[in-house]
PADREN-924573 format. One line per 2 residues: number of its first residue (from 1); for each residue x, y, z of C-alpha. Coordinates in pm, 1 decimal. Layout:
BEGIN
NUM> X:Y:Z  ...
end
This chain:
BEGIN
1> -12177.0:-3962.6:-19409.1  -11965.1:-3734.4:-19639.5
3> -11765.4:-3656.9:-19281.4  -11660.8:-4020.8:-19262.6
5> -11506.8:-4044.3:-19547.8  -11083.7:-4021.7:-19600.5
7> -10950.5:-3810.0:-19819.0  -10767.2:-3988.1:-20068.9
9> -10457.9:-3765.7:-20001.9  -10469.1:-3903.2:-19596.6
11> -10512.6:-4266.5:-19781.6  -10207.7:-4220.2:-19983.0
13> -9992.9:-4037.5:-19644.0  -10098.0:-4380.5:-19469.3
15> -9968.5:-4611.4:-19741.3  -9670.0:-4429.7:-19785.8
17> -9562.9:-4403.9:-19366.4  -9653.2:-4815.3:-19399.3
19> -9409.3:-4824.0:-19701.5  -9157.0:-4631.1:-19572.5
21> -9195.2:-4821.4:-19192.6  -9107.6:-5165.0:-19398.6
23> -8823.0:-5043.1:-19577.8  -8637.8:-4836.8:-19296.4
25> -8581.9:-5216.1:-19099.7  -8245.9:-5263.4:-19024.0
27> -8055.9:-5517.8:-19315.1  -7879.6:-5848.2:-19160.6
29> -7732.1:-6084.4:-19347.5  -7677.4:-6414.6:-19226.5
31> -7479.0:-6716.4:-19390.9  -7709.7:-7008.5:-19493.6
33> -7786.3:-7297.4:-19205.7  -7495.1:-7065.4:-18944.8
35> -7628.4:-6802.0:-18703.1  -7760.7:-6489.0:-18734.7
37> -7788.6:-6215.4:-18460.4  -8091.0:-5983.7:-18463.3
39> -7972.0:-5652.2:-18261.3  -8178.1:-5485.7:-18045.2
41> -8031.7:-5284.2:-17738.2  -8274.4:-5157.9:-17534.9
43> -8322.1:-5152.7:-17142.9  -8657.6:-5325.6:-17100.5
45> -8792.0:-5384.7:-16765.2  -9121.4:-5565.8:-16861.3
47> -9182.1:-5854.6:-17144.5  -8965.4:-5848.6:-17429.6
49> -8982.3:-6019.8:-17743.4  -8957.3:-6058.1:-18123.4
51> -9247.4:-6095.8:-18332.4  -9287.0:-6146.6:-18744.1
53> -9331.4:-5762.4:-18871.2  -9597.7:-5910.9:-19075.6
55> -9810.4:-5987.8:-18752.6  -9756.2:-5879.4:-18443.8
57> -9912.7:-6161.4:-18271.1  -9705.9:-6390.0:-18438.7
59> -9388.5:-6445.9:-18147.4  -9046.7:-6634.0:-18179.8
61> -8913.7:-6557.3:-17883.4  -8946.3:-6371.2:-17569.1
63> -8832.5:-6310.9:-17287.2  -8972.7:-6112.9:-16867.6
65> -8769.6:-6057.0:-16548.4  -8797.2:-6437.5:-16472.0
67> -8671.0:-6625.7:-16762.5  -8666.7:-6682.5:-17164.0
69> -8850.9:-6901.8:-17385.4  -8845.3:-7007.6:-17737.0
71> -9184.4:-6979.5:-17895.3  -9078.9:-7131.0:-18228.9
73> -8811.4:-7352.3:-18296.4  -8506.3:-7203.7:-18391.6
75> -8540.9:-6893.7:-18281.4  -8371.2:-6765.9:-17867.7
77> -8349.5:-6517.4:-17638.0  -8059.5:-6499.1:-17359.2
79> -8198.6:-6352.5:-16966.7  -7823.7:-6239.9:-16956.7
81> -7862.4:-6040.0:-17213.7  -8191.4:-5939.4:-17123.9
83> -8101.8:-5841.4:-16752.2  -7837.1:-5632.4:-16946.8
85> -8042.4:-5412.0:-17231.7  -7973.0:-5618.6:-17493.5
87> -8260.5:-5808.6:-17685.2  -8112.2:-5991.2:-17934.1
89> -8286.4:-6237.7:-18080.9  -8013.9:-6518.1:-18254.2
91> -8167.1:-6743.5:-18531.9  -7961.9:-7075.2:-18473.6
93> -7974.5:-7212.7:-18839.4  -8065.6:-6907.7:-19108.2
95> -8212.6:-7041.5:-19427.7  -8439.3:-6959.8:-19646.1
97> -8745.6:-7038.4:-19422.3  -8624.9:-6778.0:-19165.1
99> -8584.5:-6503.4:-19391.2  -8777.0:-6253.0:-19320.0
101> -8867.3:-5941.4:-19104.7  -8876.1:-5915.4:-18730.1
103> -8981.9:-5660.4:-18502.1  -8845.6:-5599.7:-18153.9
105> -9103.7:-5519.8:-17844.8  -9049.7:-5394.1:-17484.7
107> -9429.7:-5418.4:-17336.1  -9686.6:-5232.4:-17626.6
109> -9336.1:-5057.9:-17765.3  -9220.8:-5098.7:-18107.3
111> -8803.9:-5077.5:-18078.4  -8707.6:-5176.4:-18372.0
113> -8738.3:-5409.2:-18688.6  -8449.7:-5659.1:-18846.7
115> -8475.4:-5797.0:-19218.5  -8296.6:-6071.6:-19243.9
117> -8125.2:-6204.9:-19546.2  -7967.6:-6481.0:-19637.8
119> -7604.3:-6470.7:-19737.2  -7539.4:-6748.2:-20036.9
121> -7242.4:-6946.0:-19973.0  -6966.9:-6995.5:-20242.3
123> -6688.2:-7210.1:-20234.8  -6364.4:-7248.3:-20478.8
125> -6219.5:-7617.2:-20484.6  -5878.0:-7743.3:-20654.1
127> -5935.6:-8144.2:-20735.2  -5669.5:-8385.4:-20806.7
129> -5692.1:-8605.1:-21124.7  -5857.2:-8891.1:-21019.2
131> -5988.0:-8779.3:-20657.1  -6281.3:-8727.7:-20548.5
133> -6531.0:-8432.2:-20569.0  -6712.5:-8342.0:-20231.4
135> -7013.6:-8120.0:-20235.1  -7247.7:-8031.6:-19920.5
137> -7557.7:-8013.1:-19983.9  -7657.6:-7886.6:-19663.6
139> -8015.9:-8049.0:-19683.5  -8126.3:-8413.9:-19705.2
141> -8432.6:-8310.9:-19970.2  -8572.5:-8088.4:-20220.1
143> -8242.3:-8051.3:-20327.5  -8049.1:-8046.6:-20715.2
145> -7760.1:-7979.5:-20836.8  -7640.9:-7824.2:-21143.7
147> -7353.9:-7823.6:-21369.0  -7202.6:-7587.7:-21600.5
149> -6886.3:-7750.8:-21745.1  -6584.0:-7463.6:-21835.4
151> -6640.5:-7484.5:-22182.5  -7015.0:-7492.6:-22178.9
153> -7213.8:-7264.2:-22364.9  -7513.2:-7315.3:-22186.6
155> -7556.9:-7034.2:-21914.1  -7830.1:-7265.5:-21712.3
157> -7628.5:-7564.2:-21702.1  -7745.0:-7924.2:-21669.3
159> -7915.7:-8080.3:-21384.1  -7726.2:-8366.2:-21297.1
161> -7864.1:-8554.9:-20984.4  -8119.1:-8442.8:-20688.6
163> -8215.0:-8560.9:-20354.2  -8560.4:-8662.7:-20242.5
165> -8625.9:-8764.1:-19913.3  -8277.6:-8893.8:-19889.9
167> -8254.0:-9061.8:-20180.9  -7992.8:-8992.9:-20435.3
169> -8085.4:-8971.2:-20802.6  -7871.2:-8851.8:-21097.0
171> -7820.7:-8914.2:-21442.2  -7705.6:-9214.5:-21645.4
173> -7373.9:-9033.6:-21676.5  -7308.6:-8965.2:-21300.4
175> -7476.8:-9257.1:-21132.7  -7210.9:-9518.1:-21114.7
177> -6933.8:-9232.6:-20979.3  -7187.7:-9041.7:-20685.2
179> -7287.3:-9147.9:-20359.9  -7486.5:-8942.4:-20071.5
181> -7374.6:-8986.1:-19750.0  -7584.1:-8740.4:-19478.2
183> -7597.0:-8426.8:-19675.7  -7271.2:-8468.0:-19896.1
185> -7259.8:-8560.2:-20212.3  -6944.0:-8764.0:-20341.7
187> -6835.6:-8738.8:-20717.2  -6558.1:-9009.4:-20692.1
189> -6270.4:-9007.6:-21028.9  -6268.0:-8655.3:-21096.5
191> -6152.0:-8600.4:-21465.2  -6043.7:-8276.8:-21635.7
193> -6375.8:-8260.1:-21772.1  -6532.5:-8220.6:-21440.9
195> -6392.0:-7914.8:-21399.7  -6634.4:-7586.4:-21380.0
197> -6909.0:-7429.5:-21163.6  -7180.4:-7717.7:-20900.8
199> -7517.3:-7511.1:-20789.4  -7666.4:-7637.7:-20515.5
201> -8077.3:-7526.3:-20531.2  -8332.6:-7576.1:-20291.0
203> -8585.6:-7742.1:-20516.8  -8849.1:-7512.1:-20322.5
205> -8796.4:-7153.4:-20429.3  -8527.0:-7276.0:-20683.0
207> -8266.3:-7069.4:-20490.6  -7927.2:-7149.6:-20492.4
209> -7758.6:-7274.8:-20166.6  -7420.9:-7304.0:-20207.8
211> -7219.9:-7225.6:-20564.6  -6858.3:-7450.3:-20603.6
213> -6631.1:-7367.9:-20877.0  -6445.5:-7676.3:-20918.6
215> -6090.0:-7679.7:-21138.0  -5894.6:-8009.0:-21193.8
217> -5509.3:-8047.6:-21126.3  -5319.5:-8301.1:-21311.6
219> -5083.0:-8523.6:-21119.7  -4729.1:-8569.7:-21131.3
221> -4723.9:-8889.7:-21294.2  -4959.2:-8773.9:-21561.7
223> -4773.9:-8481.5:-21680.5  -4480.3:-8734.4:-21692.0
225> -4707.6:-8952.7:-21910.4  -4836.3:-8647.9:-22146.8
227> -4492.5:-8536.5:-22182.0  -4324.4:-8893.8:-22261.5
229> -4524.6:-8951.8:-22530.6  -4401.4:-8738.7:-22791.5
231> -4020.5:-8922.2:-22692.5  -4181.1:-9247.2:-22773.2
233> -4281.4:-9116.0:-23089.6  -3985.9:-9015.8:-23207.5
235> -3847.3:-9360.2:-23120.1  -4097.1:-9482.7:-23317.0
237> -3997.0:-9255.1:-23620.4  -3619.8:-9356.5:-23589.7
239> -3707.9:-9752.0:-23583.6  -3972.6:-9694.4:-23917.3
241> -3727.6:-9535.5:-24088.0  -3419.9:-9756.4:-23993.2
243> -3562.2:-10043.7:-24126.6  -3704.0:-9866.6:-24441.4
245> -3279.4:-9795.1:-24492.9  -3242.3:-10137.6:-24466.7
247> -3490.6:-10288.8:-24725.9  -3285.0:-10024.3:-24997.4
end
């Protein structure tokens, strides 16, 4: 019995190669809901395909001398490429439920394994006065959005509205000025105070989507307005005191 037993030291060798195996696969990065390419060159003359690193049995994608086939949905192979000694698999939308890591297989062969990432999207928007404010949310659920205003002292911000199934809900404050239309979100008369950074989370893993940082331009006409008033005052000074002159 005592020659059936594993050193710990082996045990610990073991756990370390596994370690090691995991964190040598190559890094992708791949913008949320675009696509992402999963290299793999290698001349393979037999079946070829991508399975979760996780579990080997677990396949996308593959692809033989014949033809390719999707085994999951979003997830391809191209023969062309195949033919050629390229395996790539491409992930057609990357988000959050793709992210993970893939291995590559000719036959039995381990070739390779692909983390993928996902690549947060950030966007910087300049708003007229009085325009509107248009935010994708790139889903239709399980969606929120948060608000931290410019002069906000709050480094969480506010959640201000969410979608559920497709249906738009925000606060008291926003209600009457937002509408949903697919996956955008419409925040119609922007005002100065809008102004500052939208989050858009998946309400799943509470990981942010897509990050806008919003500033507000004044219009023509307004700066015109702003800058008459003090005139108007001073007309209104001259008239006060010309008829106080007058009473003496």
């Amino acid at each position: 019995m005592e020659s059936c037993r594993v050193p710990h030291h082996v045990l610990l060798l073991i756990i370390l190669m596994f370690i090691t195996v995991s964190e040598s696969a190559f890094p992708v990065r791949g913008k949320f809901n675009q696509t992402a390419d999963l290299r793999c060159e290698y001349k393979c003359s037999g079946l070829a395909k991508w399975t979760l690193f996780s579990n080997g049995d677990d396949v996308v994608a593959e692809c033989d001398q014949t033809s390719c086939r999707s085994v999951k949905e979003g997830f391809k192979m191209s023969h062309d490429r195949y033919l050629k000694g390229d395996l790539t698999l491409t992930i057609t939308a990357a988000d959050d439920s793709k992210r993970n890591t893939y291995t590559c297989w000719c036959g039995d062969e381990d070739v390779a394994d692909v983390r993928l990432s996902i690549e947060r999207l950030k966007s910087s928007l300049k708003i007229k006065h009085g325009g509107d404010l248009k935010l994708d949310l790139h889903v239709s659920e399980g969606v929120k959005v948060i608000y931290k205003g410019e002069d906000s002292a709050d480094p969480h911000g506010e959640e201000i509205c969410s979608v559920d199934k497709s249906s738009l809900h925000c606060t008291d404050e926003y209600t009457p000025r937002t509408s949903l239309s697919n996956t955008v979100l419409t925040l119609r008369g922007v005002k100065s105070t809008d102004g500052g950074v939208y989050i858009v989370r998946y309400t799943e893993n509470n990981e942010a989507l897509h990050t806008y940082e919003v500033s507000v331009r004044e219009t023509h006409l307004n700066r015109q307005q702003e800058s008459a008033k003090p005139v108007w005052a001073m007309v209104l000074i001259v008239l006060v005191v010309h008829w106080l002159l007058c009473l003496l």
